[in-house]
Every structure is written in structure tokens, then in C-alpha cells.
KEGUBA-520453 format. One record per residue: x, y, z of N, C-alpha, C in turn; residue number from 1. Coordinates in steps of 0.1 Angstrom, whole numbers, plus 5000, padded with zeros to 4 digits. Example, Ala and Ser with C-alpha at 12.3 -4.5 7.8 and 13.67 -1.06 7.14 Angstrom:
// KEGUBA-520453
DOMI    nx    ny    nz   cax   cay   caz    cx    cy    cz  seq
DOMI  5132  4943  5078  5123  4955  5078  5132  4967  5078    1
DOMI  5128  4978  5071  5137  4989  5071  5129  5000  5079    2
// end
This chain:
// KEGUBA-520453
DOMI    nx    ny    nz   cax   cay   caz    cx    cy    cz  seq
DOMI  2237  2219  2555  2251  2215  2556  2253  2210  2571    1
DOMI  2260  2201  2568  2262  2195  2584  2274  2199  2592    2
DOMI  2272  2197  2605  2282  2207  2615  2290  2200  2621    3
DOMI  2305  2200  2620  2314  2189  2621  2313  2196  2633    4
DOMI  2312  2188  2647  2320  2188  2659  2332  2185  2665    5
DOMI  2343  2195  2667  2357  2190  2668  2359  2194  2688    6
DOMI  2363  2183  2690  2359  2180  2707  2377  2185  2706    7
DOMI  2378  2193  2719  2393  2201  2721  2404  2192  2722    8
DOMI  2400  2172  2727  2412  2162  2723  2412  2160  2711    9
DOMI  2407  2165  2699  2413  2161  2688  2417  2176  2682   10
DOMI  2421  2186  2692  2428  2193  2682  2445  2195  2690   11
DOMI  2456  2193  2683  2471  2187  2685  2471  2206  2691   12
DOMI  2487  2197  2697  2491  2214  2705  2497  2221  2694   13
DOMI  2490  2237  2694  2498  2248  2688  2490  2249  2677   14
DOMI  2478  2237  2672  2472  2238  2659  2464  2251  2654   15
DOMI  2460  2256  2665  2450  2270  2659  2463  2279  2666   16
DOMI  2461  2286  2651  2470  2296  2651  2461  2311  2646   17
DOMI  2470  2322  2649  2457  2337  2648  2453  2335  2635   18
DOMI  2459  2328  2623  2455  2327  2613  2436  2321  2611   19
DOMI  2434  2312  2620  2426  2307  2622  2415  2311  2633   20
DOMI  2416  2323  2640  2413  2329  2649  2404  2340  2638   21
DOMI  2392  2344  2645  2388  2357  2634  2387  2367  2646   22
DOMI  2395  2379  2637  2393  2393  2647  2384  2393  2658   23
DOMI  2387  2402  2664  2379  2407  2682  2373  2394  2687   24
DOMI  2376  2384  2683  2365  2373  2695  2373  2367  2703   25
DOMI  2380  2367  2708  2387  2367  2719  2386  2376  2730   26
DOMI  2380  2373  2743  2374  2386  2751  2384  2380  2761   27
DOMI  2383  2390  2772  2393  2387  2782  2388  2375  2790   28
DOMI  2372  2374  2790  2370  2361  2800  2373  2344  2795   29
DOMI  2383  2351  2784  2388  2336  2776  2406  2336  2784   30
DOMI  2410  2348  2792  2422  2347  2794  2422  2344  2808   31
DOMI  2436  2337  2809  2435  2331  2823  2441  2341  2834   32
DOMI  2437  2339  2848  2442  2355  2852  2457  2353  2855   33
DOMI  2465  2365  2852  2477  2362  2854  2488  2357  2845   34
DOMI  2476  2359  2830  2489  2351  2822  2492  2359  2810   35
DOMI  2487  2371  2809  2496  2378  2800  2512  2386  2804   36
DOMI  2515  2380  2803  2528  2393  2807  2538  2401  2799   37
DOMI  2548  2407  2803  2551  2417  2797  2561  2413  2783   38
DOMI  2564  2404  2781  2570  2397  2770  2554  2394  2756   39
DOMI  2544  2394  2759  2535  2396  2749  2526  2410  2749   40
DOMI  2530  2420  2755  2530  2434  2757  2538  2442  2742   41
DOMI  2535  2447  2735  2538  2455  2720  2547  2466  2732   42
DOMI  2556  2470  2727  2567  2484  2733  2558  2494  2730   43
DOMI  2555  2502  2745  2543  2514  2740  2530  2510  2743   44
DOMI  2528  2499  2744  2514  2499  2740  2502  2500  2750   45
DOMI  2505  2500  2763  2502  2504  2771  2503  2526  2770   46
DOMI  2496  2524  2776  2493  2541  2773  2484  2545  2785   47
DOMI  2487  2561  2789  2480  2570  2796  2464  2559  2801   48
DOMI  2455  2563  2787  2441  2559  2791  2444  2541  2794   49
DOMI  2453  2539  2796  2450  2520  2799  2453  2518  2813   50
DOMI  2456  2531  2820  2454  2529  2836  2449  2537  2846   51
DOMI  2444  2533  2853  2431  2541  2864  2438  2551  2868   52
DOMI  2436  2561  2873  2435  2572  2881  2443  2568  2891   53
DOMI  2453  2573  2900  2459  2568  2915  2467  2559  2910   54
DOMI  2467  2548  2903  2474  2537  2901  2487  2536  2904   55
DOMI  2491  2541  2899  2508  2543  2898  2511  2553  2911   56
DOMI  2519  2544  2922  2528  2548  2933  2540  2554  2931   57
DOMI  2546  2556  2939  2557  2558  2940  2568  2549  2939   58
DOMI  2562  2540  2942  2572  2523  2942  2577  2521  2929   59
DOMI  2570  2524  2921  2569  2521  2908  2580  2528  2897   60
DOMI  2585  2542  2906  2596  2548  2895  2607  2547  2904   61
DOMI  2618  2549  2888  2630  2541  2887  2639  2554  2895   62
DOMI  2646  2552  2908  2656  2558  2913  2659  2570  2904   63
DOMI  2657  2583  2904  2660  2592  2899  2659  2596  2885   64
DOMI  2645  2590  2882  2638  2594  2863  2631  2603  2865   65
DOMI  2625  2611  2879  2620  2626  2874  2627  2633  2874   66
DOMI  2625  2643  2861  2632  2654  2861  2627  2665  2862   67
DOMI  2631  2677  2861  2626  2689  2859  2616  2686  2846   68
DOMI  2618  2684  2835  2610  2687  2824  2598  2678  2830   69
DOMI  2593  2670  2839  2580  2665  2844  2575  2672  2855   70
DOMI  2582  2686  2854  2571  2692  2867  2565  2701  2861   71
DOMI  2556  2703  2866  2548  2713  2859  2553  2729  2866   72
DOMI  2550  2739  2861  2553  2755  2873  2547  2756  2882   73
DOMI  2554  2763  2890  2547  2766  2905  2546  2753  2911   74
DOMI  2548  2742  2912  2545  2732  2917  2550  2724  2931   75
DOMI  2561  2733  2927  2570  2726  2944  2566  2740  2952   76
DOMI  2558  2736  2959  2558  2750  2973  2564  2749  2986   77
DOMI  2561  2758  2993  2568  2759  3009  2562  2745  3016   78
DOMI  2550  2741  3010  2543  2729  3024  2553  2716  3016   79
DOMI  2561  2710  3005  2565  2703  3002  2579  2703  3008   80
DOMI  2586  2715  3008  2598  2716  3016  2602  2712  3027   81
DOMI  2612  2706  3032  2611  2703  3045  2620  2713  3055   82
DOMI  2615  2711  3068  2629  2724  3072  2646  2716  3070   83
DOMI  2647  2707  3071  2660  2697  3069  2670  2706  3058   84
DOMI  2660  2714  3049  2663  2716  3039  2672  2729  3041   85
DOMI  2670  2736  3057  2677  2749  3059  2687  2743  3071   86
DOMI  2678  2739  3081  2687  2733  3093  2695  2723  3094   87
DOMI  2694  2714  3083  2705  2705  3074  2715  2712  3070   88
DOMI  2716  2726  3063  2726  2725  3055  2737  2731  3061   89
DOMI  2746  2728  3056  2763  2735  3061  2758  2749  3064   90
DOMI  2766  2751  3074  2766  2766  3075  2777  2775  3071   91
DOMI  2777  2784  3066  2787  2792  3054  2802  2795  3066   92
DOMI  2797  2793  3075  2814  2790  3080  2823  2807  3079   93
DOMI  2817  2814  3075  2823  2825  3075  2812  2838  3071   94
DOMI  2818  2853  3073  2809  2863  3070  2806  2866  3055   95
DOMI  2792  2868  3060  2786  2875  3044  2793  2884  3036   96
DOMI  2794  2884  3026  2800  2891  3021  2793  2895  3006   97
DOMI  2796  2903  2999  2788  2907  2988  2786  2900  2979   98
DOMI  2796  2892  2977  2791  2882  2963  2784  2867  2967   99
DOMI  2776  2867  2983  2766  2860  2983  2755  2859  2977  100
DOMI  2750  2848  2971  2734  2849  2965  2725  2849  2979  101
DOMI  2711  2858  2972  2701  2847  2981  2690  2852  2971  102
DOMI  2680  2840  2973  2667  2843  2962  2658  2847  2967  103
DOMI  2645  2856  2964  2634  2864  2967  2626  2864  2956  104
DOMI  2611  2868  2962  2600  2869  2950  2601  2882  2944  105
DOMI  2597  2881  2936  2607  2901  2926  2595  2904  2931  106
DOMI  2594  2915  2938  2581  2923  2942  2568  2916  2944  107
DOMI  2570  2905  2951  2559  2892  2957  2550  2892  2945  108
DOMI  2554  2892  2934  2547  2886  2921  2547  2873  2916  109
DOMI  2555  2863  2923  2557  2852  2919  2568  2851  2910  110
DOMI  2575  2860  2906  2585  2852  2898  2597  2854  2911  111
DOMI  2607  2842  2911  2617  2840  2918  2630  2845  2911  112
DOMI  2639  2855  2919  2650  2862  2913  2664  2857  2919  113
DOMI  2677  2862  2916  2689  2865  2926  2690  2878  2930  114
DOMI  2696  2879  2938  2703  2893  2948  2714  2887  2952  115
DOMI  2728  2898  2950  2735  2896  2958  2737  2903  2971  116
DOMI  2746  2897  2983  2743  2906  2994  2743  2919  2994  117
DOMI  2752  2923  2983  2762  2937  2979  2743  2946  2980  118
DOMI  2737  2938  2968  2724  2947  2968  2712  2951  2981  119
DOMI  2718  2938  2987  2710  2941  3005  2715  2953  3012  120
DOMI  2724  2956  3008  2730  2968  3019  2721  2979  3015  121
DOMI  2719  2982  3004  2714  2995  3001  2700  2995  3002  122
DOMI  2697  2984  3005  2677  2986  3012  2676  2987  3025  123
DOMI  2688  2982  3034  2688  2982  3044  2694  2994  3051  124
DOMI  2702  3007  3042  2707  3017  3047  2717  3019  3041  125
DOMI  2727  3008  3040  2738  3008  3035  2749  3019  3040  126
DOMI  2760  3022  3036  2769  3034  3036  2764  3046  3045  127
DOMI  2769  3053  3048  2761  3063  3057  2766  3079  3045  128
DOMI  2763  3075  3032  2763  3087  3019  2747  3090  3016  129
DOMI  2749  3104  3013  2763  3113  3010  2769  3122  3022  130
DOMI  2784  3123  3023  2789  3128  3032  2799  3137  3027  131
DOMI  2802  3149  3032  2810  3158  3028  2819  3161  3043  132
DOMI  2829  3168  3039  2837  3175  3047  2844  3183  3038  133
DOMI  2846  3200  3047  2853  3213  3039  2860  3216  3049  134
DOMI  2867  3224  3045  2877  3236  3057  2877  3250  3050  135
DOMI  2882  3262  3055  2881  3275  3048  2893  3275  3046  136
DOMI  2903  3283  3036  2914  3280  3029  2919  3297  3036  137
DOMI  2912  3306  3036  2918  3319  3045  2902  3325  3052  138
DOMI  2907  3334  3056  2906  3339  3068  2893  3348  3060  139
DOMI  2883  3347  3070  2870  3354  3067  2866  3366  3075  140
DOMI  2860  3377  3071  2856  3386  3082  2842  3385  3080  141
DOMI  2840  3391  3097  2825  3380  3104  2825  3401  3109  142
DOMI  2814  3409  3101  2811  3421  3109  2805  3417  3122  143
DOMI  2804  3432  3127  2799  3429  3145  2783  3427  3143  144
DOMI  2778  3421  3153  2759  3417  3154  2755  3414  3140  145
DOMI  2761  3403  3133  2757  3399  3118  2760  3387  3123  146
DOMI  2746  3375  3118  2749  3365  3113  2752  3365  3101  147
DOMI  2768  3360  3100  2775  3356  3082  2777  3344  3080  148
DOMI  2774  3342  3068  2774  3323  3062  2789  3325  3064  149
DOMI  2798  3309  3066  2805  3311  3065  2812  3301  3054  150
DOMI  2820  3308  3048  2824  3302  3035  2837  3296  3035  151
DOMI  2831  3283  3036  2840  3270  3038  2844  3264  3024  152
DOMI  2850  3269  3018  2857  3267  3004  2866  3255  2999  153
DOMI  2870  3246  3006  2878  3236  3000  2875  3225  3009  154
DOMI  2870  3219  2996  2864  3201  3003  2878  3192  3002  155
DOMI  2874  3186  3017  2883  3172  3017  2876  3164  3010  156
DOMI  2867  3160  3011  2858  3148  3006  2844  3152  3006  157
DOMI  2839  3147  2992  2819  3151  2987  2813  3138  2985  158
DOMI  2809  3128  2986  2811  3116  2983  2801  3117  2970  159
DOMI  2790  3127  2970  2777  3126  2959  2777  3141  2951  160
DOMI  2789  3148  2952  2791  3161  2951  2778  3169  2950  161
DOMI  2773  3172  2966  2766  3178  2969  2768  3187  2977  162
DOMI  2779  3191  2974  2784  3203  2986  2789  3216  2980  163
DOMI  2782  3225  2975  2785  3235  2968  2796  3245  2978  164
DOMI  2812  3246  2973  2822  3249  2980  2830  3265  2970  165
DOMI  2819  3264  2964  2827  3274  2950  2814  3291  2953  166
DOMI  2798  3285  2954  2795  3296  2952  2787  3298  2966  167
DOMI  2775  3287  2969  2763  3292  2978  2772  3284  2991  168
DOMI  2781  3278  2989  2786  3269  3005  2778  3268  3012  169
DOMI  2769  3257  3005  2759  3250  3012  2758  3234  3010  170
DOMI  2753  3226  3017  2752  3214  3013  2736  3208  3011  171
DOMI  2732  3202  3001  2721  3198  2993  2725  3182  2993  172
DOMI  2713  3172  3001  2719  3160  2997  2718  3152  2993  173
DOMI  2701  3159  2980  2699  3150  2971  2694  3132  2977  174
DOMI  2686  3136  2988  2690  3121  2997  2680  3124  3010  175
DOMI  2666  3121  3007  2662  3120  3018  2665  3111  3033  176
DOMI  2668  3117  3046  2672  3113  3057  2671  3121  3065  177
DOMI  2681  3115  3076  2685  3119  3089  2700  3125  3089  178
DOMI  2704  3134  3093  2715  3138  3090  2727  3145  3101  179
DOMI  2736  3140  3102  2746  3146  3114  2753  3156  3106  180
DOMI  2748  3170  3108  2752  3183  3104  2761  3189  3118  181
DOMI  2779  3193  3113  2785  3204  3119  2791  3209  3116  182
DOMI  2799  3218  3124  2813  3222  3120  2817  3236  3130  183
DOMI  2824  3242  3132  2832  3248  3137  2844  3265  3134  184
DOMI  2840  3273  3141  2854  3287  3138  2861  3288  3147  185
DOMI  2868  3296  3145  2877  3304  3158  2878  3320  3149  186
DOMI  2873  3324  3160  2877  3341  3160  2889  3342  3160  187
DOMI  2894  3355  3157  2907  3354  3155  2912  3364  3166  188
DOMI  2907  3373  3174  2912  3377  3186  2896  3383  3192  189
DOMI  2890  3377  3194  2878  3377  3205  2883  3380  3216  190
DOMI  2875  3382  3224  2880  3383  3242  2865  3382  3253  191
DOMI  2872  3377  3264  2859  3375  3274  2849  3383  3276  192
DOMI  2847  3395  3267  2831  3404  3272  2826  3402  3256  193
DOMI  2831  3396  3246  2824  3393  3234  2812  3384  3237  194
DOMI  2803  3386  3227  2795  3376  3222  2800  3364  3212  195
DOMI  2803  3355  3209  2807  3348  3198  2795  3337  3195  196
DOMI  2789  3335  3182  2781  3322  3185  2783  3314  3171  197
DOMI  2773  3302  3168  2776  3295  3155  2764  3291  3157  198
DOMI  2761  3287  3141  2741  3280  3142  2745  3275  3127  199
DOMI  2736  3266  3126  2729  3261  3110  2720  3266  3108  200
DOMI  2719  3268  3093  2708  3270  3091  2704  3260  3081  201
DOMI  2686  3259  3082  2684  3252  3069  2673  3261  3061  202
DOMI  2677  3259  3044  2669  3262  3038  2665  3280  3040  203
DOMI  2683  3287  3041  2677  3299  3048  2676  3309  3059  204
DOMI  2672  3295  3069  2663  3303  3082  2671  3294  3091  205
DOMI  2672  3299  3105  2684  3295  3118  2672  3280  3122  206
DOMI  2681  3269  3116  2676  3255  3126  2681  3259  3142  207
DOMI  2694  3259  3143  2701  3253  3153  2712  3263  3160  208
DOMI  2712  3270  3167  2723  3280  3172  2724  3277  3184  209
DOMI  2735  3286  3191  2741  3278  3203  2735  3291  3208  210
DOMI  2731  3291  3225  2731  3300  3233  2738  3312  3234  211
DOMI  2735  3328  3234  2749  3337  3235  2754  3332  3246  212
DOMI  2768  3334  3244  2778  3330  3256  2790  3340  3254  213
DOMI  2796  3341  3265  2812  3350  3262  2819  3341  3259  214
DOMI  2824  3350  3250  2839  3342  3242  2852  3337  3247  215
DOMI  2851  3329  3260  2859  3328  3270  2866  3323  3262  216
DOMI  2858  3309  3253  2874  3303  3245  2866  3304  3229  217
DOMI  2871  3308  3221  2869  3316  3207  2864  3308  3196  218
DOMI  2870  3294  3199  2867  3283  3188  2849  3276  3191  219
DOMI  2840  3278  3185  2833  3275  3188  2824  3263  3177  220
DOMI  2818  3254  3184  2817  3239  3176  2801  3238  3179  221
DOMI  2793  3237  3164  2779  3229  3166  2781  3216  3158  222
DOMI  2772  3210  3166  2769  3194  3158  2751  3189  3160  223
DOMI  2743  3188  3152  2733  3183  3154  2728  3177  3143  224
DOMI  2715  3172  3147  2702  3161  3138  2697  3165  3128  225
DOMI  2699  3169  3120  2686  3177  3110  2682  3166  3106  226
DOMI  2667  3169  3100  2660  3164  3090  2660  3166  3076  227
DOMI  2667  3160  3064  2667  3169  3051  2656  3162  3042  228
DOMI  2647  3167  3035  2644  3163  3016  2658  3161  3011  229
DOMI  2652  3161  3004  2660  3155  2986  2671  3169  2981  230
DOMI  2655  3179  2985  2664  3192  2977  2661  3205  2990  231
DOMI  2663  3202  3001  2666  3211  3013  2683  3214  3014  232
DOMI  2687  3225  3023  2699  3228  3021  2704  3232  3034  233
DOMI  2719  3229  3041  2719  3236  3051  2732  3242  3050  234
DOMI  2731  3252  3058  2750  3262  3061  2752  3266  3071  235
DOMI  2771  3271  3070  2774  3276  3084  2773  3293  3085  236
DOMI  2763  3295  3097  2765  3307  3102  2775  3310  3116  237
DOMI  2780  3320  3112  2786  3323  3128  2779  3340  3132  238
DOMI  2784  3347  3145  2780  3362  3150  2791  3361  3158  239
DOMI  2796  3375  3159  2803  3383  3170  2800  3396  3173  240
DOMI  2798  3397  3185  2794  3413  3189  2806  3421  3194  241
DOMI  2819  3419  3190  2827  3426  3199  2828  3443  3199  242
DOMI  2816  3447  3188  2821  3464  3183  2828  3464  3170  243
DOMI  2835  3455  3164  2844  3461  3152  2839  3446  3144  244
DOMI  2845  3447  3132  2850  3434  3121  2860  3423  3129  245
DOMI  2856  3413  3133  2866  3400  3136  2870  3389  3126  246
DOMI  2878  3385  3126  2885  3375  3117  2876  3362  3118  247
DOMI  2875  3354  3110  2876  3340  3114  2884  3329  3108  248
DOMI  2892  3324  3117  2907  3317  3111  2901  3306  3098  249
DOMI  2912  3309  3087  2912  3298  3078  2924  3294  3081  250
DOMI  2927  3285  3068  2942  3283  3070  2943  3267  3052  251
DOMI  2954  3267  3050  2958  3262  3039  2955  3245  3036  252
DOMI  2960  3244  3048  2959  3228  3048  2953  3220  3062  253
DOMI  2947  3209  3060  2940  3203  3072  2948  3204  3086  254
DOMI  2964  3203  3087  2971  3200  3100  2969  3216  3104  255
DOMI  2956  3221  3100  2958  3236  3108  2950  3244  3105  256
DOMI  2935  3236  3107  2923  3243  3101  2915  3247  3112  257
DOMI  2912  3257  3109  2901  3266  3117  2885  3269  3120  258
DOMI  2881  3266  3105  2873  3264  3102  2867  3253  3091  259
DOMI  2851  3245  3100  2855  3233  3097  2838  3229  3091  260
DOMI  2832  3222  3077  2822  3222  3079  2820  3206  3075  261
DOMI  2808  3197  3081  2809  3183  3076  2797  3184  3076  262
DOMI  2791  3171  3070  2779  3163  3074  2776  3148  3069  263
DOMI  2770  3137  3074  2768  3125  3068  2754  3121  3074  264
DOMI  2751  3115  3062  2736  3105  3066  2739  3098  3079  265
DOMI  2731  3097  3082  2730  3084  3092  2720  3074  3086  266
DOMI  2726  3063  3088  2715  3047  3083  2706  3044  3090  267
DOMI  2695  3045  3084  2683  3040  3090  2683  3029  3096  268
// end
């Protein structure tokens, strides 16, 4: 059969059409460079595998089309941050207050949490609870050369009601710390050749007593440091040596108390 040669001036513009084209023989070194563009591009049809590695800059995306749903987790770290991002920002213009946020790693496990300030206080010390204060409501007798607890029966304030005021008149504070333990009597007619003294005790046994001294002036005041556990305990002791049974003043109401017992945490 013989082989018609058709020289490219005798074929009219637009004449071969894909009808006349047979599948895949058309290779790219048939295309001119530069001349496909995006108007003979299918919607989509470009994909992942049809571009190298690196390719795609930054230049390339459109003013604010990442979103969250294209980041992967964990992905924005501290070296991406800039400091702009703290030394930039307004400053709150006023004091902290509890219903501030701030975010932390929940127990450096990686997940990111809230706190409010409210909850910073109490890691940091917070309140200086539990704190009690009592007075004695009447009048106690203190025999001669006895140290006697003294039974300080009606609380102003328990904040954790740890201040047993009914039976052992002791305070328990449920609250390991540091603790400002005092309080205070007055004899009720002492005189200058008496002994009069006052001490805490903890758990018992004399922490803290005052030196014997004469009863020049009758009201006598401790205040010190203890150390407590959780479930240690401390109370008021007082002594008088004057030879007989002495009083030690109570009285009804605070504008006239005599006897006096407190204590509060102190913040670490």
C-alpha cells in the first residue's frame, strides 16, 4: 500500500483535531515551552504528586488561607514565637486579679491548660489559713505549782474549724506549716513575790515557756514559731506559785477579755 505524504502546508489551520490524534503520543517534547496555561489545566488536576518537594513558597499563599485545621499538633513551638509577641502586647494596665487567665503545661506533660490567678494564690501560699482566735468566757482556777491548760472556750473566729473550744482546747491545723502561736492571762490578784508564768505546749509536752519571773504585772503574754504536721496540736498552759488556788480572769465579751488564745499560718 502506498504512503501518502502530507507536507504540514497542506494541512489548513485547526484541521487535526484530538479526534484524529491517537492516545498518549503526544509527549511533552512536542509542547512549546511556556505554553500550556492555566485555562487548559482540568479544576484539580494538578495534585500533591505533580509537584517537587520545596516548591511551593510562601509567596504562593493567598493572604490568610492557613488555618488551624492545616496545622498539624505540637507544631508551633517556643523557637517560632517571637518575643514581639510578649513585649508587644498591651500591658493589663491594672492589678491582677482573680479572674485573670494564664496558660501552663498541666504537670509538664504537654498538654496546655487555663488557671485562673484565683488558683495561683494557693500554690504560692495564699491566705495565711487556718487561723483561729478564742477568749475564756469565766474565770478559771490555776492551783499553786501546776502547770493548767487553760481553757479558752469561746471562739471569735476558726477559719477551718480546727480549734477544739468545747472539750480538749487545743488547736489541730490539719495544715502542715509554720505557725504564729499565742495568747495570754491575768491572774486575778497575784502579787510581787509570786511566780506567775505561761508556755505552749505541743502535742502534750512544754514547747515554749517564759522564764520564772515575779508577778510584778499579772497579765502575762506568749507569742512564738511553732512548727506543726497535719495532725500535731498545741495549748495554753499557765503556773502560779503563790501558796493557794488563783484565778485567772475570764470575762463575757471581747471589750473585756482576759484571757486570750490565737494562732495563724504564716505563708510560705
Amino acid at each position: 500500500m502506498a504512503i501518502i505524504k502530507v507536507k504540514t502546508g497542506g494541512i489548513t489551520a485547526d484541521a487535526v483535531t484530538d479526534a484524529l490524534i491517537a492516545d498518549d503520543v503526544v509527549g511533552t517534547e512536542h509542547l512549546t515551552a511556556n505554553e500550556v496555561d492555566t485555562a487548559a489545566l482540568k479544576a484539580d488536576a494538578v495534585t500533591g504528586a505533580q509537584l517537587a518537594d520545596d516548591a511551593v513558597n510562601s509567596e504562593h499563599y493567598t493572604d490568610g488561607s492557613i488555618d488551624t485545621a492545616h496545622l498539624a499538633d505540637a507544631q508551633i513551638t517556643t523557637a517560632k514565637l517571637s518575643t514581639a509577641v510578649f513585649t508587644g502586647a498591651t500591658d493589663i494596665g491594672a492589678a491582677i486579679v482573680d479572674a485573670d487567665l494564664f496558660l501552663m503545661d498541666d504537670g509538664a506533660g504537654g498538654t496546655i491548660r487555663k488557671t485562673t490567678a484565683a488558683r495561683i494564690k494557693t500554690y504560692a501560699g495564699g491566705a495565711n489559713t487556718p487561723y483561729f482566735l478564742a477568749h475564756a468566757n469565766g474565770n478559771q482556777v490555776i492551783s499553786h505549782a501546776t502547770y493548767t491548760k487553760v481553757e479558752i472556750d469561746v471562739e471569735i473566729v476558726d477559719t477551718d474549724g480546727t480549734y477544739d473550744h468545747s472539750t480538749n482546747y487545743r488547736f489541730t491545723p490539719g495544715v502542715v506549716g509554720y505557725y504564729i502561736i499565742g495568747g495570754f492571762v491575768r491572774f486575778d490578784s497575784a502579787t510581787a513575790t509570786e511566780d506567775c508564768m505561761i508556755g505552749i505546749y505541743k502535742n502534750g509536752s512544754v514547747y515554749y515557756k517564759h522564764v520564772e519571773g515575779k508577778a510584778n504585772v499579772t497579765t502575762k503574754h506568749i507569742n512564738q514559731v511553732v512548727y506543726l504536721d497535719a495532725d500535731d496540736y498545741v495549748e495554753l498552759y499557765c503556773y502560779q506559785n503563790s501558796g493557794s488556788n488563783q484565778n485567772i480572769n475570764g470575762a463575757s465579751s471581747m471589750d473585756a477579755v482576759s484571757a486570750t488564745f490565737y494562732g495563724y499560718k504564716l505563708i510560705a
